[in-house]
Steps between C-alpha positions, in 0.01 A plus 500: 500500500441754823264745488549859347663741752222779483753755723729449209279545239333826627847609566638423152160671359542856744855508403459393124191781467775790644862346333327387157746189545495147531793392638561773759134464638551114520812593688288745726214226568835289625556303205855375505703713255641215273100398448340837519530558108326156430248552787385857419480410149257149612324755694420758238349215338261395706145624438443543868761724537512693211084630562672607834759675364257650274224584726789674705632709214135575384426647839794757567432597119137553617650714776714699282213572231378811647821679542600381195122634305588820697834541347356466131268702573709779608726446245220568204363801723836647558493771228934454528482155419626469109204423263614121385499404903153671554332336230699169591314569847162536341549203305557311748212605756302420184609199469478372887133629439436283217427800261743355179488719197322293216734329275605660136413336236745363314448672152789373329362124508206667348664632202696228423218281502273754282574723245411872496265476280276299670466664831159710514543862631438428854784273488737733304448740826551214744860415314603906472436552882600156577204397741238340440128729518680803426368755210761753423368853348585623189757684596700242694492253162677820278752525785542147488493506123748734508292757315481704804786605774374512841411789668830728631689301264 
């Protein structure tokens, strides 16, 4: 077996990072056209070539990052933007940070698996606000309770 064709392969790779297609970047690299499909798809496959085509995508998304971290942030500054898309832009600069919102727990599984009657009064506040080390006042447990409407209500 001859040795790989290295033009053709970073050809097939440039053209496969900018089409998004086999075939027609197997084509572009010279391929014949009745093989490219079968020789693109061989390509893709190889580990050598796909960390190429992956370091390649990886770096013009690196390029693109900024512009596109400016755009969100615009878009949760600009006081036109509707609300949903605004907080969909701060959630997601959040995110990219790291900063996740801690997870809910899961009351239901709670109840099912104890009754009422055995949950101490710390817990009975956890389940009526529905997250863990929360305390609700007294008047938040009438509302609840529905012994109390809420205020402009």
């Amino acid at each position: 077996m001859g040795r790989p064709d290295t033009k053709k392969r970073a050809r097939f790779i440039e053209r496969y990072v900018d089409a998004g297609n086999a075939t027609e970047a197997a084509r572009f690299a010279g391929v014949p056209a009745g093989s490219a499909h079968t020789m693109g798809s061989r390509w893709l496959k190889s580990p050598e070539i796909a960390a190429q085509i992956r370091a390649r995508v990886e770096a013009e998304l690196g390029e693109l990052a900024p512009t596109a971290v400016a755009t969100i942030a615009e878009l949760m500054a600009n006081p036109q933007t509707p609300p949903s898309t605004r907080l969909a832009a701060a959630r997601d600069i959040l995110d990219r940070l790291g900063w996740v919102p801690p997870k809910r727990v899961d009351t239901a599984v709670e109840l099912q698996e104890r009754d009422l009657t055995e949950l101490s009064l710390v817990e009975l506040h956890e389940v009526a606000a529905g997250r863990k080390g929360v305390r609700l006042d007294d008047e938040a447990l009438e509302i609840i309770a529905g012994e109390k409407m809420p205020e402009g209500h």
